[in-house]
Structures are given as C-alpha cells and as structure tokens.
C-alpha positions as CSV (number, residue, x, y, z in Angstrom):
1,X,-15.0,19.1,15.1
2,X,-15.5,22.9,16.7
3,X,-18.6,22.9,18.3
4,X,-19.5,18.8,18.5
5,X,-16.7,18.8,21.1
6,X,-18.8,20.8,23.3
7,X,-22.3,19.0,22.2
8,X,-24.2,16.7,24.3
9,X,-25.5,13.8,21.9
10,X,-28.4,11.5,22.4
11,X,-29.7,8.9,20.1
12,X,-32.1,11.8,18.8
13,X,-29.8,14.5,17.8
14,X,-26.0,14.7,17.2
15,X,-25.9,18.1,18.7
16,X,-27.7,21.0,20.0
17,X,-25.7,23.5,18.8
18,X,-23.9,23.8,15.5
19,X,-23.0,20.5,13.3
20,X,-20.5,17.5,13.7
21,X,-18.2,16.8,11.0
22,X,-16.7,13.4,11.0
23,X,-13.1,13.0,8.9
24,X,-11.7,10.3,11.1
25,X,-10.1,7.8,8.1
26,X,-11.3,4.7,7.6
27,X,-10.8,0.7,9.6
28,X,-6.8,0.4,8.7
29,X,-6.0,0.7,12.0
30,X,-8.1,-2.2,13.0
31,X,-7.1,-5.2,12.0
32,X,-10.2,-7.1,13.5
33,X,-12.6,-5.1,11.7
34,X,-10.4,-5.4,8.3
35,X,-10.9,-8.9,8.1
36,X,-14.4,-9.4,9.3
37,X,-15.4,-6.8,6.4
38,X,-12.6,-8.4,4.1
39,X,-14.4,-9.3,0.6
40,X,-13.5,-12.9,0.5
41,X,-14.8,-13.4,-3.0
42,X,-12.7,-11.1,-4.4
43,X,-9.7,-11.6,-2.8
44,X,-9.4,-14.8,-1.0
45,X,-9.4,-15.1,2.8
46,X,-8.1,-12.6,4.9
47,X,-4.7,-12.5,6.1
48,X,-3.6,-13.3,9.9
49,X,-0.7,-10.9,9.8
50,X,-0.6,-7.3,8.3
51,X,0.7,-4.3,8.9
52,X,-0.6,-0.9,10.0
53,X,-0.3,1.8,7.0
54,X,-2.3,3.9,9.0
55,X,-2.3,5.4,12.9
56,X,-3.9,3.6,15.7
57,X,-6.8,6.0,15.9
58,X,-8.3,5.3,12.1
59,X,-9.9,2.4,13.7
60,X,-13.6,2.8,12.5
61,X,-15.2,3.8,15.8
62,X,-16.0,7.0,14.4
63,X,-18.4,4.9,12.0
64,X,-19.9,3.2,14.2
65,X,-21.1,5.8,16.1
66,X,-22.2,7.1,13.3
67,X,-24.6,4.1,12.3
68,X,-26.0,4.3,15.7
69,X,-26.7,7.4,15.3
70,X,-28.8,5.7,12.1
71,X,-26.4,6.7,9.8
72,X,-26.3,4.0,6.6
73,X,-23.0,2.7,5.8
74,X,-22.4,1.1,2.7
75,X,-20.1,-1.1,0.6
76,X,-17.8,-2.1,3.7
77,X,-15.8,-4.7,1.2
78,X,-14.5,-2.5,-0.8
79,X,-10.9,-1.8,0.4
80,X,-7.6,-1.3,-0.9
81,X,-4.3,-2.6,1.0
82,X,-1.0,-2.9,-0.3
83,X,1.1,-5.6,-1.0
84,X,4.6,-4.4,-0.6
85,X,4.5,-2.9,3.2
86,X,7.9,-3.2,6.0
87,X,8.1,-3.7,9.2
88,X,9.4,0.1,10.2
89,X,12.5,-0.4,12.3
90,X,11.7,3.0,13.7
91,X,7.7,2.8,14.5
92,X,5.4,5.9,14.6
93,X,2.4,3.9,15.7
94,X,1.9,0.6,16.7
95,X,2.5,-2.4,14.2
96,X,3.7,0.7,11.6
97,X,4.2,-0.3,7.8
98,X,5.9,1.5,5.6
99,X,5.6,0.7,1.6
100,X,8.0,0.3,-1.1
101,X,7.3,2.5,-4.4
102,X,8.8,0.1,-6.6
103,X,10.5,0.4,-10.0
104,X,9.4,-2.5,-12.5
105,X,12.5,-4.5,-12.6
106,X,12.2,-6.7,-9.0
107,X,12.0,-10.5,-9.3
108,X,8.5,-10.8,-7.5
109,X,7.0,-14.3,-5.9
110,X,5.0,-15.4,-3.6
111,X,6.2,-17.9,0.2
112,X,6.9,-21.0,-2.0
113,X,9.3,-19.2,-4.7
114,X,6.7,-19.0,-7.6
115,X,7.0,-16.0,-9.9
116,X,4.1,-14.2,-10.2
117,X,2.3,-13.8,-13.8
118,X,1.2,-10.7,-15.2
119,X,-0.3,-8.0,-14.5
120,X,1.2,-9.1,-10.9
121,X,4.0,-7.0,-11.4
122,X,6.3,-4.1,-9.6
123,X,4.3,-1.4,-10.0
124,X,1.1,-2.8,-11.9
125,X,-1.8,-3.7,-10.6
126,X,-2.1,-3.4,-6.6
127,X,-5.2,-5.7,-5.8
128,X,-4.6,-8.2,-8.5
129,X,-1.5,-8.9,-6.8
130,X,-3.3,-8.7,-3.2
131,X,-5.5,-11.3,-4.6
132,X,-2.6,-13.8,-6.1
133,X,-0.7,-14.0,-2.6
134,X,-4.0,-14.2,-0.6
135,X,-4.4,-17.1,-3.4
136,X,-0.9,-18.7,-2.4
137,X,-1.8,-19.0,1.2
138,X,0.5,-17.2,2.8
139,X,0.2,-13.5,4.3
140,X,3.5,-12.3,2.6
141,X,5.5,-12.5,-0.8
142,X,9.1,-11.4,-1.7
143,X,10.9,-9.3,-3.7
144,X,14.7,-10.4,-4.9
145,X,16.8,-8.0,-6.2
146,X,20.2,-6.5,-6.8
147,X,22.3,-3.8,-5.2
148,X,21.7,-2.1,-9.0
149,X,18.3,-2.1,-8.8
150,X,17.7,-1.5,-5.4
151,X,19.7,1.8,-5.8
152,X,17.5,3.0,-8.4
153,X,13.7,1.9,-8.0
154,X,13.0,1.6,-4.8
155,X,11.0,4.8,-2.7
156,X,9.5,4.3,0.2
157,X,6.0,6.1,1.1
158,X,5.7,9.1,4.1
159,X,7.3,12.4,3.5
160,X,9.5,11.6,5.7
161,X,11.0,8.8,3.7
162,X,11.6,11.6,0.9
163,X,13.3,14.5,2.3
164,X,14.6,15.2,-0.6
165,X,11.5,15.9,-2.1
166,X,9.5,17.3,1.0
167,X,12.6,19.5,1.5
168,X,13.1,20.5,-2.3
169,X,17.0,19.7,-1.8
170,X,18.3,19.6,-5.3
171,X,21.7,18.7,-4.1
172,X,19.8,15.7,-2.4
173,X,17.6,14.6,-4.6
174,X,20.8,14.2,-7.3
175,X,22.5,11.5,-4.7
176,X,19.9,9.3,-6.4
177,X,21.5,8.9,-9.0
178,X,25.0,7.8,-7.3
179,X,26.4,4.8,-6.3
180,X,24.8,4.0,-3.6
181,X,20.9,3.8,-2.1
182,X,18.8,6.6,-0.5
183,X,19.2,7.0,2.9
184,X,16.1,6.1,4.2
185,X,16.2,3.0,2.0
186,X,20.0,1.9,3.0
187,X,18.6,2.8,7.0
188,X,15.7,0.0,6.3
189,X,18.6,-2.5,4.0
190,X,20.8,-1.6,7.5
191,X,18.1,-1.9,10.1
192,X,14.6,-3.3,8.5
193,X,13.6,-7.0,9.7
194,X,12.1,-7.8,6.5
195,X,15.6,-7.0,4.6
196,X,18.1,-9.8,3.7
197,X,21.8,-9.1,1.7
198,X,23.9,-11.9,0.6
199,X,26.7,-12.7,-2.0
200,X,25.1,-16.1,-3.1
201,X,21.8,-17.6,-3.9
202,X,21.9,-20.7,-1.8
203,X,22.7,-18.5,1.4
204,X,20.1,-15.9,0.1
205,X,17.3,-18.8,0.4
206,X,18.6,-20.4,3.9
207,X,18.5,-16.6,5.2
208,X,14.6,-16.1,3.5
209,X,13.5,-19.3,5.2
210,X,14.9,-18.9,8.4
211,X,13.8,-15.3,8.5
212,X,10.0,-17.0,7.5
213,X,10.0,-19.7,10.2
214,X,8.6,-22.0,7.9
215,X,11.3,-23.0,4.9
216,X,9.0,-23.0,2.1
217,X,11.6,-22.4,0.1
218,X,13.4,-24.6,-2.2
219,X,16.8,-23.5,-3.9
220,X,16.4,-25.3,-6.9
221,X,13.3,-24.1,-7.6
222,X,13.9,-20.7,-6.9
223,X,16.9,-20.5,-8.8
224,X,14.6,-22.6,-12.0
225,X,12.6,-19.2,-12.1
226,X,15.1,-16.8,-11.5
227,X,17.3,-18.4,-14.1
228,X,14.5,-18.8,-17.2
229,X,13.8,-14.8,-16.2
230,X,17.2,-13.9,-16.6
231,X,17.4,-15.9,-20.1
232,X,14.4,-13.2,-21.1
233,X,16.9,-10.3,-20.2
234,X,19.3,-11.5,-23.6
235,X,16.3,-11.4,-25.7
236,X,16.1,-8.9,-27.8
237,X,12.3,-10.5,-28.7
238,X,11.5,-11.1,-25.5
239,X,7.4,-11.8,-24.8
240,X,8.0,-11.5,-21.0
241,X,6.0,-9.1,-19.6
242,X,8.3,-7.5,-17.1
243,X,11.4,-7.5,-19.7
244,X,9.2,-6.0,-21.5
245,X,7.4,-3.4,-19.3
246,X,11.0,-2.9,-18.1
247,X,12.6,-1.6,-21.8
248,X,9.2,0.9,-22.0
249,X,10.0,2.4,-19.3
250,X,13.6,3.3,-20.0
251,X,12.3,4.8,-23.1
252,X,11.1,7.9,-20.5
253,X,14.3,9.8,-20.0
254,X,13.5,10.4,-17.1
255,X,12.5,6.7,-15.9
256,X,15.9,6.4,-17.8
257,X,17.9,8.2,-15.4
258,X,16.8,7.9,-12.0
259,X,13.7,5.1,-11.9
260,X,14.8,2.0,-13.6
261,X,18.2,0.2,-13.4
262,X,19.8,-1.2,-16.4
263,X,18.1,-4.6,-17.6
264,X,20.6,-7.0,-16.4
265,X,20.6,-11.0,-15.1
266,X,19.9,-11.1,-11.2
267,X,22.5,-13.7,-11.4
268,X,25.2,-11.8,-12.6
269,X,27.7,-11.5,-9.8
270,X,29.0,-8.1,-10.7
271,X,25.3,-6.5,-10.0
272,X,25.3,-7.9,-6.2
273,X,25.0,-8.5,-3.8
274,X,21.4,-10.3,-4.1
275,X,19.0,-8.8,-1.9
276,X,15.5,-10.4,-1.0
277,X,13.0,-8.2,0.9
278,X,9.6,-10.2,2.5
279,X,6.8,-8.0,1.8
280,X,4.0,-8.0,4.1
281,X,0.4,-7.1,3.8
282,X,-0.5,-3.4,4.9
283,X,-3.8,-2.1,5.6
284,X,-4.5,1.7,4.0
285,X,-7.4,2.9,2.5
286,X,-11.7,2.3,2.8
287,X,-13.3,2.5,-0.1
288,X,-16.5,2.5,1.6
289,X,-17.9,3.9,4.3
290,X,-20.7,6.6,5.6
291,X,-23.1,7.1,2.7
292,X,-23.7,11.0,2.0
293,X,-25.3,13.7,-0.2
294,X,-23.6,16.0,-2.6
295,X,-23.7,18.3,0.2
296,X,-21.8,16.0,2.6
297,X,-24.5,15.3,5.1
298,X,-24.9,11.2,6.5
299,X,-28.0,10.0,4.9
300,X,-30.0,7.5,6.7
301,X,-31.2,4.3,5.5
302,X,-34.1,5.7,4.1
303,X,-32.5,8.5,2.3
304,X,-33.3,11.2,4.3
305,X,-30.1,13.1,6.0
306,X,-29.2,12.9,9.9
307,X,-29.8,16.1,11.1
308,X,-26.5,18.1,11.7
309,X,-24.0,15.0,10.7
310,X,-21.6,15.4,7.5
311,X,-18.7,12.8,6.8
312,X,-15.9,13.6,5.0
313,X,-13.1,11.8,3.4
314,X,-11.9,8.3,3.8
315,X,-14.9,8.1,6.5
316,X,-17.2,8.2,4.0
317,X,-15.5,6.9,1.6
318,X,-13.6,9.8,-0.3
319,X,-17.0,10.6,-1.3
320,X,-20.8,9.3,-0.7
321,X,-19.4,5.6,0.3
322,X,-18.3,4.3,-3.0
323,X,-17.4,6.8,-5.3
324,X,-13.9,5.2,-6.5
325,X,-15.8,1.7,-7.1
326,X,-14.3,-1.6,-5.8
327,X,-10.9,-1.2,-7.9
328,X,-9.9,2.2,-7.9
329,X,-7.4,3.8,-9.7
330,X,-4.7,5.0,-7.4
331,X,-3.2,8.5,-6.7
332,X,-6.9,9.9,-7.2
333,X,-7.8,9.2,-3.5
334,X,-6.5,12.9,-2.1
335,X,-9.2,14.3,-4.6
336,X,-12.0,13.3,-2.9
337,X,-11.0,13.6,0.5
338,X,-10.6,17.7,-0.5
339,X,-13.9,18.0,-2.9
340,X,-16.0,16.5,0.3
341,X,-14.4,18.4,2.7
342,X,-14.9,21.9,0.8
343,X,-18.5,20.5,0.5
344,X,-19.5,20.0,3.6
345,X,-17.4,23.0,5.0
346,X,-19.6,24.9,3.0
347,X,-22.6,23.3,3.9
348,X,-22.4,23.9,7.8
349,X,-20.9,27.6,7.1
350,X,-17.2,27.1,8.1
C-alpha cells in the first residue's frame, strides 16, 4: 500500500500524496456477502453452509470502500467456488476448507445417493457440478471410494498439503506411488470430520447418515447405483462416461503411474476398505470486481478514472472486472493477478 497507509482520505481524493493500490482478494471470506451476490439463475440458491477457501480478511471491505469512493464495480455474480472442500482438522483461519484434487475414478453423488451425470465428474467441470448439487437441495455431495483409489488420485490444495512438491523431495514424491496414501491425505482419512472408512456398504451408509444428521440415505438405492457403475467397469464397450474418461487417462503414462488407480468394482472387497468423504461447498475466487483500465486505475461509473486508485488482482477481478467471463477456465487465474499487478506497478512508478 506504501504511501496510502500514511494518506488521509476524504470522499474527494484517496490520497494526498502518492497512489493507493488495492490487491485485497475478493468476498470468499464473507459468507454473507457470497450469497447476497450469489447468481441464482445460474446456479440455483445459495447454500447455508460453506467453507472458507480463503483467509478471514478477503472479505470485500476493500471494495466497498472503493465504490464509495465512486469506484464502479461490476459483474458481482460471477464467482467460482468449489465443490469438493474439507473441514481442515488443523484450521489456519476461521471455518478453513481445504480441497481435494481429484483423480477421475471417485463414485460421485449428491445428499440422497443419486449419481451425478456427465460432465459432473471428478475432475470435469467445476460449476456445472456446483450447479447440480445446488439443484439437489442440499449444501454438500459425496464422494465413495476405495483404499485403491484413494491412494492414488487424491491431492489436496495449499503447498502445504504437497511438501513433496513445494520441497522438491524426490525421495517423497516416489512414496506416492506405494502402498499407502500421502501423508497429508491419510492425516485428514485419520483426523478430517468429513472422512468415513468402513469394511461394508451397509455400515458405510449408517456412518454417511449419521455423520449428515439427516439420513437421506437409502442402502438399497445407493448400492442400485454403485452396483450398475461397477457392471460398466467389465465392459470392454462401455458408453459410461467416467469408465470411459477413466481408460483415457491411463493412456498418459504418467496419469498411468501415479494419477489414476486401476479401473476396478468399488464393490470388490479386496480394493477396501470403502471410503465415503462429504464434500462441502468452499468459497474461492471473484470473478468480478473493481472495474479498471489497461493501466490498472478504478474507473468510475462514467468511465473516467478515480484519481490515484488502481486495483489489482482478484479485487478487480484478475483483470478490469470480468476478464475471465462467468465460466472461466481454471488454472489461468494466477495470470491475471500478475499482468495487473506489473500494470499498475508501472503505472504509479513502483
């Protein structure tokens, strides 16, 4: 902020010396706010319960100080969340999510046991499955799994989930291919709330239901759509999309080796235990946000620039309020939080 800490503002200027440079994240932090700007014609109502992706302080105040400073802030439905967040057993911040990287081979469905259809798949398409679960009714979904597959697909986000990779430890990053889990992902099978590990099916179900509070669940149904996706794994034919999406990517080497576990019946009691993980809603990025020029400075509502503000980043929404549309494609976020901030940087002379 350099010199804006030292500035007296009014509702005339920002500043009388130097420049303010906002790059305080987006509204994740605020639940509140998430659902009252929540685009409920895209994606259904917003949920009651979520979990934080982001710190405390990426609560949109920053914003709205900016637009009362007149500052024009546009497109505040467009948002991206993700659907596969945990309870951290070990929070950083308060309500702290962590989410699962998944491999393609999970059994995915939503409270009441009902697999979801493609492109609602492990690791397909984020919002489309944001909008299916918003569409069941419920705040959360679940995965259901095997000891095989957990052991091989699942990453969890935050560098220090990966120290393997943050560290560049070889000699770590090789115990993913053993027997056993990562350790950050046995620590969260061990210690996570939204984790459940049983032998059985019928005591995996009791355990899901008890752990929702509301018993949504129904055995026989559950085990109707597990069953008719196993019959898919035996197929050499097979139309289902996730068989199939799961056989591409085993024809990557390395996907081969170290992403995706061996196609095999969820059923099948020598790849247990079963597993069943609830995955909640977590709140992470703002697509929109503080509306600026191509030299980072806030524009007003009338186009003309608030002297001596500049918004960068998520703030303004990794570029001019909108840049990455109301989809996205993800993984190109980190681009425009660097191309705004070397533009405004430049702008006020840093």
């Amino acid at each position: 902020m350099g010199s804006a800490v030292r500035a007296r503002w009014s509702t005339n200027s920002w500043f009388e010396a130097g420049a303010v440079v906002v790059s305080s994240g987006g509204i994740g932090g605020n639940h509140d706010l998430v659902r009252k700007q929540w685009p409920v014609d895209r994606l259904g109502p917003p949920p009651k319960v979520m979990v934080s992706g982001v710190p405390d302080y990426v609560d949109g105040r920053m914003v709205e100080i900016a637009e009362q400073a007149r500052g024009s802030v546009i497109n505040k439905d467009r948002m991206w969340h993700y659907t596969e967040g945990l309870r951290n057993f070990d929070p950083v911040w308060t309500n702290h999510g962590i989410r699962i990287l998944p491999g393609p081979s999970s059994f995915w469905c939503d409270a009441d046991g009902n697999r979801f259809a493609a492109p609602a798949m492990p690791g397909f398409d984020t919002l489309g499955t944001l909008k299916a679960i918003r569409k069941s009714g419920a705040d959360y979904s679940w995965f259901i799994l095997t000891k095989a597959i957990i052991k091989k697909e699942f990453s969890l986000s935050g560098s220090e989930q990966n120290p393997d990779l943050t560290g560049k430890n070889i000699l770590l990053l090789l115990k993913r291919l053993g027997k056993s889990p990562p350790g950050p992902v046995q620590a969260f099978m061990d210690k996570g709330e939204d984790f459940i590990v049983r032998d059985r099916l019928d005591d995996l179900v009791e355990a899901m239901n008890a752990l929702s509070g509301e018993g949504r669940l129904s055995l026989e149904h559950l085990r109707g759509q597990i069953e008719a996706r196993d019959r898919e794994i035996d197929n050499p034919f097979s139309k289902d999309a996730q068989i199939t999406a799961i056989r591409g990517a085993r024809n990557y080497l390395g996907d081969r080796m170290m992403r995706t576990a061996k196609p095999h019946r969820l059923l099948d009691p020598k790849a247990g235990p079963l597993i069943a993980v609830r995955l909640n809603i977590l709140t992470r990025k703002t697509l929109g946000g503080l509306q600026t020029d191509l030299n980072g400075r806030v524009l007003e509502l009338s186009g003309e620039p608030v002297p001596g503000l500049y918004a960068v980043g998520e703030v303004a929404g990794f570029g001019g309020g909108g840049m990455h549309g109301y989809n996205a494609l993800e993984g190109t976020f980190l681009g425009g939080c660097l191309f705004s901030g070397r533009i405004a940087g430049r702008s006020v002379g840093i």
